[in-house]
N, C-alpha and C positions, 0 to 999 in steps of 0.2 A: 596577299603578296605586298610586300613593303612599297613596292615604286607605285600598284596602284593609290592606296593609302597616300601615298606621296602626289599623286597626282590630283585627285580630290582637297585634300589640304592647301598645295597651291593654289587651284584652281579656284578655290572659295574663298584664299585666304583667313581661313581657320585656322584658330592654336588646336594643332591636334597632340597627340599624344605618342606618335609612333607607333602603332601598335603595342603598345605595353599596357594599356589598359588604365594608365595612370594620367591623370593632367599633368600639361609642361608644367613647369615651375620655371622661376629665373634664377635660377642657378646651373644657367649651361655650361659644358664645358669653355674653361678659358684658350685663349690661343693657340697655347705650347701642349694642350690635352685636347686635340679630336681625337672623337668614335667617328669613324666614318665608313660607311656601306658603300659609301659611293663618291668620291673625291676628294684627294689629298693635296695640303697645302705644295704648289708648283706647277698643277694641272694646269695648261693652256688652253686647252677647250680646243673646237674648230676654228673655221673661219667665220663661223655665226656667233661664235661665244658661246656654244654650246657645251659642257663641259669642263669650264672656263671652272678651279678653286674659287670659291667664297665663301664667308663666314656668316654674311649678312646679306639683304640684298642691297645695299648701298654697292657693295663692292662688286658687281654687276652691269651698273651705268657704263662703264668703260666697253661695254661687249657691243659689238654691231648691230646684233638683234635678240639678246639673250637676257634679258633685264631683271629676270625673278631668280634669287638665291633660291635653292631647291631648301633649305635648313628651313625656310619659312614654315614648309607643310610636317619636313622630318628633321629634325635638329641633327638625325645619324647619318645625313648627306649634305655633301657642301661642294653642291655646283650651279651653274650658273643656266638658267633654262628659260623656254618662251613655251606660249600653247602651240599648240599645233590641230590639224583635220587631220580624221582618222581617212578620211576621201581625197585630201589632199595629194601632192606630189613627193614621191620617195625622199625629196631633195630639199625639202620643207623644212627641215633640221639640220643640215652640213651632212658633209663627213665623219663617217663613225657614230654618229645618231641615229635615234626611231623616237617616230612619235609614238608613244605607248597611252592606252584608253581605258579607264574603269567602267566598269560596269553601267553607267551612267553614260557614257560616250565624252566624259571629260578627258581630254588630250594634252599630255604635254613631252617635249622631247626630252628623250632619255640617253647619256654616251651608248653607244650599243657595248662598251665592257661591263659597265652597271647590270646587260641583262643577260649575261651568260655567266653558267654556274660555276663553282671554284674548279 
């Protein structure tokens, strides 16, 4: 599943590959061209900044408590995310979030539309 991949990637700070099997390269999409799986440019995020559109994690800083661009682990999502405990409080994430956990017990929140199917 792509958000867990996505969560380890963050989580380590690794260039991963998104599941494609391929190394990133630096030739991501530019501004005016996302893929995105998960956040489009306008997204507001919650009230944690969770959610929050970015490109980068720079664009991140502005959020309450949301600091890591998700694009870091998956370049095909662009939102604004924190770790989180899988033991934790429901509320650990805002509104409209889950902390979601790979197989590893690495946690980070995820918008909960990112994890319901089309």
């Amino acid at each position: 599943m792509r958000i867990r991949a996505l969560i380890t990637c963050v989580l380590t700070a690794a260039a991963c590959d998104g599941g494609s099997g391929k190394p990133d390269t630096p030739d991501a999409p530019t501004v005016d061209a996302y893929e995105s799986d998960c956040g489009k440019p306008g997204d507001l995020g919650n009230e944690l900044g969770i959610g929050q559109f970015c490109a980068s994690i720079g664009e991140c800083s502005t959020t309450v408590s949301a600091p890591l661009c998700s694009s870091l682990g998956d370049r095909n999502t662009h939102f604004c995310t924190k770790t989180c405990q899988s033991t934790g409080p429901t509320t650990q994430c805002g509104t409209g979030a889950e902390c979601t956990c790979n197989a590893n017990n690495q946690c980070g929140c995820t918008p909960s539309v990112c994890l319901t199917g089309p």
